[in-house]
N, C-alpha and C positions, 0 to 999 in steps of 0.2 A: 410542459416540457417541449412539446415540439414547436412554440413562437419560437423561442430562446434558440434554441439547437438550430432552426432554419435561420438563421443568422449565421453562424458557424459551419452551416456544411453549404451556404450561398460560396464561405469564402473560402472553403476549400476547394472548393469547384474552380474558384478565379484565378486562385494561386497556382504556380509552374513549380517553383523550389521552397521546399517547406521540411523544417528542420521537425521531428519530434522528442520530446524529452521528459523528465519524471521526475520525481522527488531522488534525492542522492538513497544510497540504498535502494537500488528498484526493488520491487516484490512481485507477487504475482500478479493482482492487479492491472497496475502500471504496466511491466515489462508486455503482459499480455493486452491489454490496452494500447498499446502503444504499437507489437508487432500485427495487430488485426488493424490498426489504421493505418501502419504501411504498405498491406495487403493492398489491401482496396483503393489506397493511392498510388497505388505501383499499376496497378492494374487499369488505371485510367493514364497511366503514361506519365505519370507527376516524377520528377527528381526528389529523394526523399534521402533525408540522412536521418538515422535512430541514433541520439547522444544520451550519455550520463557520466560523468568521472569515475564511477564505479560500475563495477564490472556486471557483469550479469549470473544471478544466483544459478550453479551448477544443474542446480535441478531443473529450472528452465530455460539450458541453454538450446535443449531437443526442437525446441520451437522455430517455426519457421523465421525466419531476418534475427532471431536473436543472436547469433555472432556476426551480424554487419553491425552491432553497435561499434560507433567509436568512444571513444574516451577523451579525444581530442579534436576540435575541430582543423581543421584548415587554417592555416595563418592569412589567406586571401577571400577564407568565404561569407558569403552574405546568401540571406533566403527573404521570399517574400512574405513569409508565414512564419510564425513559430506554434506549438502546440506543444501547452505544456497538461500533461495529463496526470492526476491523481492529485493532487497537489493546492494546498489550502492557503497555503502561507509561503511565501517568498526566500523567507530563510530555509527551508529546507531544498533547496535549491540549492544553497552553496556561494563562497563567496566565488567563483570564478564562473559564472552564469555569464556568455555572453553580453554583450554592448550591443544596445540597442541598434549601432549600424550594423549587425550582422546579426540579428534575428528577426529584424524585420518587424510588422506589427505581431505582437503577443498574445493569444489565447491561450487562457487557463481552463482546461474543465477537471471537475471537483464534484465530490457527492459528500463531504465530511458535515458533520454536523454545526459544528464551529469552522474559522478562521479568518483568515487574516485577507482580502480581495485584492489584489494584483493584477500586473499586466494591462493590455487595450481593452481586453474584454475578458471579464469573470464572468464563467456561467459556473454553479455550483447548484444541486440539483440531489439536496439530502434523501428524499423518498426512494432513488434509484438503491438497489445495493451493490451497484460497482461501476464504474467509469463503462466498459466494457458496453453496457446498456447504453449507456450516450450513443458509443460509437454504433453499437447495433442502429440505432436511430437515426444519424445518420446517416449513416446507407440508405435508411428505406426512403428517407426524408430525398436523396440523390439518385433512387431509383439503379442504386447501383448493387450488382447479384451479391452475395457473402461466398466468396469461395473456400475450399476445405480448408486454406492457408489462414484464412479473413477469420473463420468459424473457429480455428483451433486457438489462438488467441481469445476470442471471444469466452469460450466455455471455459478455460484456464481463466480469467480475468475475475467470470461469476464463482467460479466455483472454490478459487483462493478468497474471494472477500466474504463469502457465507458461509465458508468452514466446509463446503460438502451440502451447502442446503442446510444446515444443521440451524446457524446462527440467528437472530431475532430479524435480521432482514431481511430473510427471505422469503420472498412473497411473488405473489402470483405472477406479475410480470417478468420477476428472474426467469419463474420458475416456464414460464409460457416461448422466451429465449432458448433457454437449455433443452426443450422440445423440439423447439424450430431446427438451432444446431443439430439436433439428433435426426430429425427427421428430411431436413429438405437439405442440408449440409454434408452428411452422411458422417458426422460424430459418433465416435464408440466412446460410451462415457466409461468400460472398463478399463479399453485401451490409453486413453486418457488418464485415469487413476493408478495406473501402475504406473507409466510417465512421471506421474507426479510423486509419489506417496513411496514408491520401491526403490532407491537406488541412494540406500544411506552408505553413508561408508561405516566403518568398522570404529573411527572416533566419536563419531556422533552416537552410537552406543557406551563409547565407555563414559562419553560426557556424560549420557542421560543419567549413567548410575551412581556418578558423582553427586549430580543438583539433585536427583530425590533423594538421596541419602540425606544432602547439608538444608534439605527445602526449611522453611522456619516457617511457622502458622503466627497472626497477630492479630490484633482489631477481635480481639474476646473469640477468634477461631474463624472470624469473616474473611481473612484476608491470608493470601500465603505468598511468601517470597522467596525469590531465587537469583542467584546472586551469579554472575559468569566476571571472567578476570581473563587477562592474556594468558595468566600463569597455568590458568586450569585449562584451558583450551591448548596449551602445547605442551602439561602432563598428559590430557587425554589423545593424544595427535590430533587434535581435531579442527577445521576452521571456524570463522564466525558464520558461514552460510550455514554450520551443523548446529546452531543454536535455532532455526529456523523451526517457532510450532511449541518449542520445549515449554514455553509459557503457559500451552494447555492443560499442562498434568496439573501445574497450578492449580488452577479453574476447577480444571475435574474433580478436586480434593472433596469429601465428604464435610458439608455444612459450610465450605468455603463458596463465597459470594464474588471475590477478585483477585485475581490471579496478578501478580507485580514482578517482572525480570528488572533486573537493573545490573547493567555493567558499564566500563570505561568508553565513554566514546571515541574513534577515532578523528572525530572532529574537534575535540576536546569537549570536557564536561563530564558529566553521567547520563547516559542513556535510559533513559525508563519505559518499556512497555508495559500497559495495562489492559487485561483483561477483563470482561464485567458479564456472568453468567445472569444478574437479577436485574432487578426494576431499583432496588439502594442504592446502588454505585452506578452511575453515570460517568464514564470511563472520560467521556469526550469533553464534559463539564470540569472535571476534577484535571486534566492533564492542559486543557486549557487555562484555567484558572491558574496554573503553573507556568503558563507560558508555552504549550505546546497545543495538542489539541488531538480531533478524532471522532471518531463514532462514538455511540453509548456504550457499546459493546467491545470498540475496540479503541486505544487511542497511546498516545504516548508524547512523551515532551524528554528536553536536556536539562538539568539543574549544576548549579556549579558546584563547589567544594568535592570531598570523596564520598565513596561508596558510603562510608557509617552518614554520614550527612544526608544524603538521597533517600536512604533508608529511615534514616527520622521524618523528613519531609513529608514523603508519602504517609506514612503509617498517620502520622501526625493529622492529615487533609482527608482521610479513609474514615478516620475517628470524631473529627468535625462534621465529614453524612452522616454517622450515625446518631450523632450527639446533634444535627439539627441544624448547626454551622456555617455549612461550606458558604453557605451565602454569602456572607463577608469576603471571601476570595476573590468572588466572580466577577470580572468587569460590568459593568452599569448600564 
């Protein structure tokens, strides 16, 4: 990790104006990836602009620089750098991603299992369990301090991609991160999880008791789905930030192996998250072999036609792992 990364924090060091940015839809990951490397580039006196066309998820807007995101750049701006974080594949970028003469040269950093290499320089770095680790690295690789601003990003970044520590990635060096934040940083991981975890609103309840009411089990009991629509999200008053996680109850379901949300994209298509609790379902394999990609654990892709169509697809590609299959899908 650190040849690779000492390439990327040489050249942040060099750069003056350096744009940073993420997959469309930021999550916590990203968003917090993204505001712990504006931390510590702010703090070295760097000009720094945080971009995405989409907005930043309610629940991490508490975060330090996450309301200096724009949405928009400048019609006159150019940077020396770009940094694009979390981010595997080009198309989830967006088609209005910047021209090369105003993003300057392109780093990607990426920890996904699968995807698609882009940009000047792809470093992608699957063993990590979250972008957030790069950037911790970073820093130490620059000798530069993690301050409480850099830190809180940081622990938000690990602790959205492992579930809490829960998930199959977490491992020692997360886990040895989330120490350091705690200890030399001065992290309150309760204060933290209340931040994160407390501050639903009242629709994202009535959502939840809609999708486990309509939840459907498939794949002989392996698989459960759960279906969101515009329509049910402004029966229940609720946004699309309030679907954020709901694909866990999935997962959680008794003798269920993967957990599958699918709704309308608003980029057009069908939206698919997958969730994957065993060693059967390789979340990252099955959603790339569609076209999308991800962790093992976690991953998701767009399909075309409607919701009845997505929902054959997957069941159809869930029932090929278990039947021995999927091989045929998978690129060569």
């Amino acid at each position: 990790m650190t040849e690779e990364l000492q390439v990327v924090a040489d050249k942040l060091a060099a750069a003056n104006k350096i744009l940073l940015t993420c997959h469309r839809g930021p999550d916590g990951d990203s968003v917090g990836s993204m505001v712990a490397l504006a931390a510590l580039l702010k703090e070295q006196r760097k000009q720094v602009v945080l971009y995405n066309p989409d907005l930043v998820p309610r629940y991490l807007k508490w975060l330090p620089h996450a309301r200096s995101f724009v949405q928009q750049l400048k019609k006159n701006a150019s940077f020396d750098l770009t940094v694009v974080v979390d981010c595997g594949d080009p198309k989830l970028l967006g088609e209005k991603f910047p021209a090369k003469e105003v993003t300057g040269e392109v780093i990607a950093l990426d920890h996904h299992g699968s995807g698609r290499p882009f940009g000047d320089l792809f470093v992608s770095l699957p063993e990590v369990a979250a972008v957030g680790v790069m950037v911790a690295h970073i820093a130490e690789l620059l000798e530069w301090p993690l301050s409480k601003e850099a830190a809180a990003g940081l622990y938000v970044s690990i602790v959205s991609d492992t579930g809490g520590f829960r998930y199959a990635n977490t491992n020692g060096q997360v886990l040895r991160l989330a120490a350091r934040l705690v200890d030399e940083a001065g992290i309150d991981p309760a204060e933290m999880g209340e931040r994160m975890s407390f501050d639903s609103s009242p629709g994202r309840y009535q959502l939840l008791s809609k999708v486990l009411g309509d939840m459907q089990v498939a794949v002989s009991g392996k698989a459960a789905f759960i279906t969101i629509t515009p329509q049910l999200l402004k029966e229940c008053g609720a946004a699309w930030e309030d679907t954020e996680g709901l694909i866990n109850y999935a997962r959680s379901l008794r003798g269920v192996e993967c957990g599958v949300l699918i709704s309308p994209s608003k980029y057009g298509g069908i939206r698919v998250s997958m969730r994957s609790r065993g060693a059967r379902f390789d979340a990252g394999k099955i959603c790339f072999a569609l076209g999308g990609g991800g962790h093992a654990g976690a991953a998701g892709c767009t399909l075309e036609g409607s919701l009845e169509d997505a929902r054959k697809t997957i069941e159809q590609a869930l029932q090929a792992v278990v039947d021995g299959d999927l091989a045929k899908l998978l690129p060569q």
